[in-house]
C-alpha positions, 0 to 999 in steps of 0.5 A: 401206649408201648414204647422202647427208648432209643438210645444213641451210642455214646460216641455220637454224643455232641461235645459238651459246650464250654460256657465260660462265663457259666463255668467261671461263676460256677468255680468263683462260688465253689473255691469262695465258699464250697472250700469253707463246706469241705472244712466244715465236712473234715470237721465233722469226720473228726468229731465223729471219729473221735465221738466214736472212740470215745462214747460210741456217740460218733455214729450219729454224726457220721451218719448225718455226714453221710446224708450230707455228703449224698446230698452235695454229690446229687447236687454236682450231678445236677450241677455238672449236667445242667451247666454242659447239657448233658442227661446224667440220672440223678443220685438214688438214696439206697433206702432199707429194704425192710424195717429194722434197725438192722436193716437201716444200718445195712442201708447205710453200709450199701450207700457208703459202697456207692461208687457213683455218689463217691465219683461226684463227690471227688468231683465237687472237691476237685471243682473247689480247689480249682476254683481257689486257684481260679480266684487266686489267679483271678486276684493276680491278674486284676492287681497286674492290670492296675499297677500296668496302667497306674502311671495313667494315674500318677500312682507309683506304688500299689499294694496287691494280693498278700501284701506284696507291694509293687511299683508303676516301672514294673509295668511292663512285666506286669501287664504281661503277668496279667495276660498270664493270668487271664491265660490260667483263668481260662485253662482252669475253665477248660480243666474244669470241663475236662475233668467234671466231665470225665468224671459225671460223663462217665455216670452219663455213659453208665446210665446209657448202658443201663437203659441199653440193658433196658431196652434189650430186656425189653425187646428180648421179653417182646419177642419171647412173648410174640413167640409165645403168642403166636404159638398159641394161635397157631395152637388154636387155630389148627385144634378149632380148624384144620384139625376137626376138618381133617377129621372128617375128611378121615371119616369121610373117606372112611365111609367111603371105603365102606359104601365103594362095593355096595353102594358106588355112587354113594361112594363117589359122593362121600369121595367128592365130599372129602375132596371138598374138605381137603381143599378147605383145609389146604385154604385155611393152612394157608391163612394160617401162614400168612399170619406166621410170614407171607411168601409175598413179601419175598417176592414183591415186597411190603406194598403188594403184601399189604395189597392183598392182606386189605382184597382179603380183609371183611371190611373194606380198606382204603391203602396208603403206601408210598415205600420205594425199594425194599427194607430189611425182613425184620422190618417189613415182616413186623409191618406186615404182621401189625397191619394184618392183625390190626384189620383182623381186629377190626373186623372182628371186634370195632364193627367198623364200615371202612379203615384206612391204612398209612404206610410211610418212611420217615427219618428221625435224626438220621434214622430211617423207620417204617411208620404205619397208622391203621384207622377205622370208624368203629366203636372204639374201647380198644384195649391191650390185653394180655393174649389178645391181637393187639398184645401180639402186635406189641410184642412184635414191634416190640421185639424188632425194636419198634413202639406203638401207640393206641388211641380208641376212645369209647365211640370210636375212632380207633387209630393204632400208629406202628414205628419200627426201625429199618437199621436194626 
């Protein structure tokens, strides 16, 4: 099975959701106890530096703080892209390439050098000190709730956060300092989201831009590869067929010359010979144009053509089509060129007694797509192999930005469904 990503742009990407409650637990566990681990981390830079400075010891424990700090940013990728949804490729250690002490030093010199483990790691700091602040505003704002309803208890004075005692009659002011705080709380949650994301969304953008490099390469290599076959078909077919029948219409005529004085109606034969083969010749340059691109499709689109690829086919072909209008070249050539090699396959090699051929449009998330499933009863064990028919049809979908799939099992059926885009 061949298939090519597809990638939406980043702008049609849906807003993160907020969730408040996931993101006020996320930031209560973080300021309690990843403040403590960010401690614990200065500690260890300091030791090592000093270890370093003194007995050269020290880079142990600056290496061991660098797999520690890999290992938290990982987890705040995780974290970030499990808590608002979104797809963000996970952190890659960037081991040695070699053996070697050497190597493994090098190795640890390009991951102090990743930029991405840093930017998650800024993330996880930034994530700690707000939830600090969230808990300190938290605390405020639960100590004002109570002093501005404890004359419902006949409390007067109440001893809060710090040791800050206040008094009942100050209610009023507090019940307001309360709102106030439960007002930060939530800011504090927005803030999160906002920078979090700014940050871990934009590995998220890098990795969407990566995989459009990806599937570029790929539809690049695809369609240097169905050029590259098709040459080579062409090549084949004029050098097995046109070209010795050319030949002998050559040595035909040839004799012909030779016989026109002495021998006339032997000539008129020889001529009438050559003649035959010339139009023999002039049919199979057509076929072999049909297999490049077939004038058809200009003139009356992707259903005639098909049409008459499945009159000419050995087997016979029961056609499916239900298309209206007309589709962009690129699409309906690559379907044409699918489905007639597909057949041309079958014929030759499934020894198949009937196919059937599909043709639909479909849309998938606003994306419309011209889907082809072209099945026989053959023998089945159908392969891609590099070179062959079905490696070219590869290639093609491929290049127009399309995928397939290839179910033949050993006994047959064979089935081969064809999707390629219709914007592209």
């Amino acid at each position: 099975m061949t298939s090519t990503p597809k990638v939406l742009p980043v702008s049609n990407a849906p807003r993160p959701p907020l969730r408040l409650g996931s993101t006020l637990l996320h930031m209560a566990l973080l300021g309690s106890f990843g403040l403590v681990l960010i401690s614990l981390l200065l500690g260890w830079l300091g030791l090592g530096i000093g270890l370093t400075l003194v007995l050269g010891l020290g880079l142990i424990f600056l290496a061991g703080l660098l797999y520690a700090i890999f290992g938290i940013s990982r987890l705040e990728v995780l974290r970030i892209s499990g808590l608002y949804d979104i797809e963000v490729a996970p952190l890659i250690w960037r081991a040695r390439r070699r053996d070697g002490f050497g190597e493994y030093v090098r190795s640890l010199g390009r991951n102090v050098a990743n930029g991405r483990m840093w930017a998650a790691m800024g993330s996880f700091v930034f994530s700690c000190l707000a939830g600090g602040f969230m808990l300190s505003a938290l605390q405020w704002t639960v100590h004002s709730l109570i002093v501005a309803f404890a004359p419902l208890t006949g409390v007067d004075t109440v001893t809060g956060p710090f040791s800050i005692v206040t008094k009942a009659s100050q209610a009023p002011w507090l019940l307001l300092l309360a709102v106030a705080g439960a007002a930060v709380v939530v800011g504090l949650a927005f803030l999160h989201r906002i920078v979090t994301m700014g940050i871990i969304g934009s590995l998220s953008r890098e990795t969407e831009l990566t995989e459009r490099v990806r599937t570029t390469a790929a539809q690049r290599e695809g369609a240097v590869r169905a050029a590259e076959v098709e040459r080579t078909r062409i090549e084949r077919d004029l050098h097995d067929g046109v070209q010795p029948r050319l030949v002998s219409v050559a040595m035909t005529l040839g004799l012909a010359h030779q016989q026109i004085d002495n021998n006339p109606q032997q000539a008129k034969e020889l001529v009438a010979e050559a003649h035959a083969s010339t139009k023999s010749a002039i049919t199979e340059l057509r076929q072999l144009t049909r297999g490049i691109y077939a004038s058809v499709l200009d003139d009356r689109g992707l259903d005639a053509a098909l049409s008459a690829v499945a009159g000419r086919s050995h087997i016979p072909v029961e056609l499916d089509v239900q298309l209206n209008g007309r589709y962009p070249r690129v699409t309906e050539a690559a379907m044409y060129f699918s489905i007639a090699e597909a057949l041309t396959n079958a014929a030759k090699h499934s020894r198949a007694q009937r196919c059937l051929v599909t043709v639909r449009l479909r849309e998938t998330n606003g994306q419309h797509s011209l889907w082809a499933r072209i099945e026989d009863n053959g023998v089945g064990g159908a392969r891609i192999t590099p070179g062959g028919g079905l490696d070219g049809i590869t290639n093609r979908v491929v290049a127009a930005g399309g995928t397939i799939s290839l179910d033949s099992p050993q006994g047959g059926p064979t089935a081969l469904e064809v999707n390629v885009p219709c914007a592209y």
